[in-house]
N, C-alpha and C positions, 0 to 999 in steps of 0.2 A: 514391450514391443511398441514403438512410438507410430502412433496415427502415421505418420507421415512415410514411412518404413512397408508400409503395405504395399503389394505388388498390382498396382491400378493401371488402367490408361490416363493418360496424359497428365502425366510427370508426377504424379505426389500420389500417395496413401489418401482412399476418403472413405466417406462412412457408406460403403457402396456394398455392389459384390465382395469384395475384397476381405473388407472388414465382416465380412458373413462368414464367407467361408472359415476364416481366422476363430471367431467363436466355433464354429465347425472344428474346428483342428483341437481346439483347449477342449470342448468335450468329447471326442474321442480318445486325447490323452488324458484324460480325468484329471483335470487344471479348476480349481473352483475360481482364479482371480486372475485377471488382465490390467498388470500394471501400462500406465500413459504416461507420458509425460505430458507436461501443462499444454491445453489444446487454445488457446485463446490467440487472438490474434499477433503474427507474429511483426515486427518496426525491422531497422535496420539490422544488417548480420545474422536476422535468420534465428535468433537464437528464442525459444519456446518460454525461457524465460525471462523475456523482456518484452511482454506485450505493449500493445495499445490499453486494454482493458483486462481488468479483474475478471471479469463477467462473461464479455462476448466470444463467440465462438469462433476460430477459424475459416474464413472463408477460402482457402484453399481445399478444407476436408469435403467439403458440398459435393457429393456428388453429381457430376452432371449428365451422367445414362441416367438414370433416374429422374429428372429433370424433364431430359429427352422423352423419358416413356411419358409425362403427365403432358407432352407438347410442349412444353414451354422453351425448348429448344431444338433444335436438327440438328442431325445425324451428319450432314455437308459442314456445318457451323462449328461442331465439336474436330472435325479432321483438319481444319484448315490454319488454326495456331500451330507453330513450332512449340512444344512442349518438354524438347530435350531429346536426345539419341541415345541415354546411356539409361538403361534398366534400372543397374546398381544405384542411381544416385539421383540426386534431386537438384534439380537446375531452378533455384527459385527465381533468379532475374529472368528467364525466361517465362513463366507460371506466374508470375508480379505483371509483366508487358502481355499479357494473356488472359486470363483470368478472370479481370474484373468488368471488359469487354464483354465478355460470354456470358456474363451474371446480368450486365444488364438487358441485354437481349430478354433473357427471360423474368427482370425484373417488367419491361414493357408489355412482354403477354400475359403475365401473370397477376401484374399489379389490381385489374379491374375485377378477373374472375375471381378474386383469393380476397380482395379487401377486407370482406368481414371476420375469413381466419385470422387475416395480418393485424384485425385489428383488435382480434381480441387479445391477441401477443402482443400486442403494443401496448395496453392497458396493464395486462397482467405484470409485465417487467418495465412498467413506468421508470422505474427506481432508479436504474442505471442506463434503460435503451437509448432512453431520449439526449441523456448525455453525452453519450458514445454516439450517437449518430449523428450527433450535430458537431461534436470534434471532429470526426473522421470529415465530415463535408466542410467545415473550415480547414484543416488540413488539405485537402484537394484542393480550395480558393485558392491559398499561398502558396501552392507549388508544392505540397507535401512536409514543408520543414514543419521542424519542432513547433510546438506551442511557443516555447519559452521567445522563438524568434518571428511569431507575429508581428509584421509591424503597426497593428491597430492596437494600443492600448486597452480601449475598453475589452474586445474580447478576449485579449491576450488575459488580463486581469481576472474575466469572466462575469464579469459587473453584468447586473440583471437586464438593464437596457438592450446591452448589447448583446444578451443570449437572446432577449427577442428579434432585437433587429434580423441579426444573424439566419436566425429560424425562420423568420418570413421571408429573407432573399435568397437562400437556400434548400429551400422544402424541398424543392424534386430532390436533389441528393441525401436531406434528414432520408426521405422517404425511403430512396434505397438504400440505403443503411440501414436502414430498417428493415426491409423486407430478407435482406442479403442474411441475419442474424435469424428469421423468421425459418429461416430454408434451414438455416445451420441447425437450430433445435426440433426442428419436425424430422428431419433426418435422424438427430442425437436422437429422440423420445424413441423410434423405431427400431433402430439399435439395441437401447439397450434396453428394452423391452424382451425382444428377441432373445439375447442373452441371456437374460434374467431365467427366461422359458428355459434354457437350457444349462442350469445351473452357475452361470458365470457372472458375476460380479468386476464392479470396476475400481481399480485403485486409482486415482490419481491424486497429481503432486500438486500442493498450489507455493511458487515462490514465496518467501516473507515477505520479500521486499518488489513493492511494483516500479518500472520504470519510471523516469521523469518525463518523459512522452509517455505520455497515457492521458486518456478522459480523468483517472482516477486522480491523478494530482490536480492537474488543470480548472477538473472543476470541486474541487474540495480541497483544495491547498491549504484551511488552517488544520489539517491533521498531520500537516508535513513540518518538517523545519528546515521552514521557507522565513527569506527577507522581506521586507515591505514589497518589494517587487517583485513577489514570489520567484525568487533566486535562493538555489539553496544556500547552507549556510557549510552544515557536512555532506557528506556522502557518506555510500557505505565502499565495504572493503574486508579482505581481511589482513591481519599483519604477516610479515618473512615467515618462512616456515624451512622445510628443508625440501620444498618440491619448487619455491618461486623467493627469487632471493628480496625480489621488492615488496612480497606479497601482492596482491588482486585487488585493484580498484577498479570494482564494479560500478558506482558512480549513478547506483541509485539513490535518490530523495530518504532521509531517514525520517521516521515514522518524531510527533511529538509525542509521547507518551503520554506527558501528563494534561496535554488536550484530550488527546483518545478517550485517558482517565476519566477526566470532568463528563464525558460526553454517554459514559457508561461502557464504554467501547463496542458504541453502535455502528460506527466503519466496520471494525472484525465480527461483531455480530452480521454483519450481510455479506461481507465477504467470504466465510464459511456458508453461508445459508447459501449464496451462489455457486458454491465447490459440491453443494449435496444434492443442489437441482443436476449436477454431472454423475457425482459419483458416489460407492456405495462407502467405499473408505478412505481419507485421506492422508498422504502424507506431507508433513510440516518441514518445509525446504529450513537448514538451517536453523534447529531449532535451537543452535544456543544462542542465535541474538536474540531471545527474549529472557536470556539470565544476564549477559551482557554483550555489548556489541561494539565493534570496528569502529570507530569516525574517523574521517578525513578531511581535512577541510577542503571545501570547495575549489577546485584549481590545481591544486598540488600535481605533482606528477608524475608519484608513488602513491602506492598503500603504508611506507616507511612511516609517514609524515604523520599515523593518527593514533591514535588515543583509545582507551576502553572507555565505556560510558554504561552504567545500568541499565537493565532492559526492564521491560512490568513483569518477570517473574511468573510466580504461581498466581497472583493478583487475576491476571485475563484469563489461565488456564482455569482456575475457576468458574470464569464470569461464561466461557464457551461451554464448559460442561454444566453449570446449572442451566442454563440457558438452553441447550438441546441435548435431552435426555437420552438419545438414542445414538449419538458422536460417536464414529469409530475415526482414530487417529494413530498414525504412524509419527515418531519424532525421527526425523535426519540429525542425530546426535553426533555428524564426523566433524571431523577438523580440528581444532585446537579444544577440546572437552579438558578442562578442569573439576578441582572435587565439586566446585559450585555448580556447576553443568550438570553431572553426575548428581547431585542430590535432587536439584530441578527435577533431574529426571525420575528418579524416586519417589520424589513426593508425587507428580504428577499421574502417576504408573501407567504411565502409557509405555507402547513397545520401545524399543531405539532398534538401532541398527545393527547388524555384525556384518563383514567385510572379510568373506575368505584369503581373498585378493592381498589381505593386510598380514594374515595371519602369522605366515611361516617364515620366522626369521630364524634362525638357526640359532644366536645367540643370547636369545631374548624369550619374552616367557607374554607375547600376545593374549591380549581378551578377546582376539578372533577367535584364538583357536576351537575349533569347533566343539572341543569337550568343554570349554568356557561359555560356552552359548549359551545363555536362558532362556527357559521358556519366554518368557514374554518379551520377546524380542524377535525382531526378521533377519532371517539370515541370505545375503546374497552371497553369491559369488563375485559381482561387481555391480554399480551401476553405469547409467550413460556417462558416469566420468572419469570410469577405469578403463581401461585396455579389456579389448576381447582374453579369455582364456589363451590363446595361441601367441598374441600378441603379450602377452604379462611370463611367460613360457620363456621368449626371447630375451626378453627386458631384465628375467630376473636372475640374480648370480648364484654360481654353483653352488656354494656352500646352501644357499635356502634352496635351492630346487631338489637337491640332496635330502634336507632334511623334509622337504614338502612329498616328496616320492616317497618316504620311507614311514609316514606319518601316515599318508592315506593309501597306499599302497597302491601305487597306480603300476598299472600293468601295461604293455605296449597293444597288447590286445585290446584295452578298455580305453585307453588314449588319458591325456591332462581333461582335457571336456568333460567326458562321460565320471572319469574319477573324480573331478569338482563337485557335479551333479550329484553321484552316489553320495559323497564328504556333506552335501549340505544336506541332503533330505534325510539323512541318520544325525544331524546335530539333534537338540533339546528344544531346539528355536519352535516355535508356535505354528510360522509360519516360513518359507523357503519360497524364494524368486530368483529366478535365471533369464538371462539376457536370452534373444530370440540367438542371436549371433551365434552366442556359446554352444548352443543345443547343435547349430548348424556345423560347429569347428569351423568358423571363420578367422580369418588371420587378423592380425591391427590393423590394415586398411579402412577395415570393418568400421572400426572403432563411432561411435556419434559421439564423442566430445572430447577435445583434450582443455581442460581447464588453461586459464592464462593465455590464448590463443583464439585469433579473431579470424581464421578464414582456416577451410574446408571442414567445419563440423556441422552434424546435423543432417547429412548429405545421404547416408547410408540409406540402403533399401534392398531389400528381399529382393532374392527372383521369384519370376512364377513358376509354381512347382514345388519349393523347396519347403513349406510345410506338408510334405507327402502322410500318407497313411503308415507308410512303414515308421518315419519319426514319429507319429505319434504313438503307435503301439508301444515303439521302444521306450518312450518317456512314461508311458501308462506305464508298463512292466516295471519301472525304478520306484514310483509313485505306488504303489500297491504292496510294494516290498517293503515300503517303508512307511506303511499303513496309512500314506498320504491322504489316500481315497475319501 
């Protein structure tokens, strides 16, 4: 259930009432985990996987009744942005033209009376804050474009001068960028605090690969494979498959390994230590680009055009688990899995994946199928980049729907949803996760992402109401049957 999917006032999911109640809903259905997807902040298209930063938090999740109650803002001030008219869906150009208006407002009442909290949160996350808030306020200088299209050299470069410069002509904005991230984790620590009191736990996803607009490349670009002009050289991607005929050039900066190498892989060392200041387990987007990975070269325009290339292997998965002894990890093993993938995944023994959604071909003899499932693996029905149950119903042909009906025995009484649900939580798998949508019988409208595709994803959103009492009994009752509890 993505943050942003919560049934809030003005326009988006935050870590408010909303996200309370929602904890409220997983423990009366006996749910011990709350998968997110990536909450950081989100650049153009909206998409959760392609922040500004590793680290920082969403300043759209902030909530701002909460805000209101400590004074730092009014009740006149919250009503008077256009926020969007449609419940269902999220209008982020309007919530982007809104938003950060209302934040400062209470960054100016706030700033004086809070200094010494702001500042012990500024000390504490020195590591990454001060970078990201001093990109995000050059980014404002230049009108918002990319780094890469500074037209100042030196701070495009990031050259130490001009990170001073920068930071002295810019303070009041470093500042509130500062304070804005301040709100977002005093919020987050409250949450999931809360949670915690009440048995739930948090999964979230951290991408591999971070955007090219980010603090993270910007100011640490020899980890990337970047030119003298820090211009990349490849990008990432994956190749033709049988869902995208050019394949997906995502057109992120790829990592240099054998820098990261040299450096002990002290970037991925803080970047999980930032994913565990969020969450209790994480999943690893993608995880066979670290047996080997996509390249593109910079420009092209396909995914056709690139190349496999070695990834670091069991080499870093090592370096993560000596390094924090208490690491829980999900691998996203989908997509093109080879036996090399597959052994990775072995040696590592972390979970992978299983894919109801994938399973039931009539002809064919799937490792979804849910008697295939292993224990130490998670079983979904889909994730944010399958079709809802209702919508995957439509999409799929007789012959597998036939053998999918006859396989798990769905009943017209019990419906494809609720028989999903039953089919996953009687797999072997360890663990079972279910889309909010599915549990609801929501149709593909629903759907939050159709891969390969740059506009209306992400959008979705609960109504209010629709985690009732009566769904959760009903999902406790499947969940107890199947000694979930």
């Amino acid at each position: 259930m993505p943050m942003s999917a919560l049934p809030a006032k003005y326009g988006i999911g935050t870590m408010g009432r909303c996200a309370y109640q929602f904890v409220d809903f997983l423990k009366a259905a006996g749910q011990k985990y709350w998968q997110l997807l990536p909450i950081g902040p989100t650049s153009y298209g909206d998409s959760p996987y392609a922040s500004f930063s590793s680290f920082a938090g969403n300043p759209y999740f902030i909530d701002l009744d909460l805000l209101a109650k400590e004074g730092l803002l009014k009740r006149a001030e919250l009503n008077r942005p256009d926020w969007g008219d449609d419940p269902a869906r999220v209008d982020y150009g309007k919530i982007y033209r809104s938003r950060f208006g209302i934040l400062r407002l209470a960054f100016e009442r706030g700033r004086e009376c809070l200094a010494e909290e702001i500042l012990a949160f500024r000390e504490k996350n020195r590591g990454w804050v001060e970078n990201y808030a001093l990109y995000m306020a050059v980014k404002a200088h230049f009108g918002m474009m990319s780094w890469t299209e500074w037209p100042q050299e030196d701070i495009r470069l990031h050259r130490p001068g001009a990170v001073e410069k920068y930071g002295a002509l810019l303070r009041e904005d470093v500042d509130f960028y500062i304070f804005v991230q301040y709100l977002f984790f005093r919020q987050w620590d409250a949450l999931r605090d809360y949670a915690h009191e009440n048995g739930v736990q948090f999964i979230g996803d951290i991408p591999i690969y971070v955007a090219l607009d980010s603090a993270d490349v910007w100011s640490e670009p020899e980890f990337f494979q970047l030119d003298g002009e820090n211009v990349p050289v490849e990008v990432s991607g994956v190749p033709p498959d049988a869902f995208t005929e050019d394949g997906q050039l995502w057109g992120n900066p790829l990592y240099d390994w054998e820098a990261m190498k040299r450096d002990g892989y002290g970037w991925w060392l803080r970047r999980i230590d930032g994913a565990r200041r969020l969450y209790d387990i994480i999943r690893i987007d993608h995880f066979r680009g670290l047996e080997s990975y996509w390249a593109v070269p910079y420009g092209a325009e396909t995914a056709r055009e690139g190349r496999w290339r070695p990834g670091p292997g069991m080499d870093i998965i090592k370096v993560l688990m000596s390094w924090f002894k208490d690491l829980n990890l999900i691998a996203e093993d989908l997509g093109y899995v080879t036996p090399q993938v597959k052994k990775l995944l072995a040696d590592s023994g972390l979970p992978g994946m299983r894919i109801l959604e994938f399973a039931f071909d009539a002809h064919g003899e799937s490792d979804y199928l849910p008697h295939r499932c292993a224990p130490n693996s998670v079983c979904y029905i889909g994730t944010h980049d399958n079709d809802t149950v209702m919508g995957w119903v439509e999409a799929t042909g007789r012959e597998d729907l036939r053998f999918a009906r006859r396989y798990m025995h769905i009943t017209e009484d019990e419906g494809w949803c609720w028989g999903l649900v039953r089919t996953g939580m009687a797999t072997p798998s360890d663990l079972f996760v279910v889309q909010m949508q599915d549990l609801l019988e929501l149709p593909a409208s629903c759907r939050m992402n159709t891969p390969g595709t740059s506009g209306g994803n992400w959008q979705w959103r609960m109504l209010p109401g629709a985690g009732s009492k009566k769904l959760a009994k009903k999902l406790r009752e499947y969940t107890e049957t199947y000694r979930r509890i």
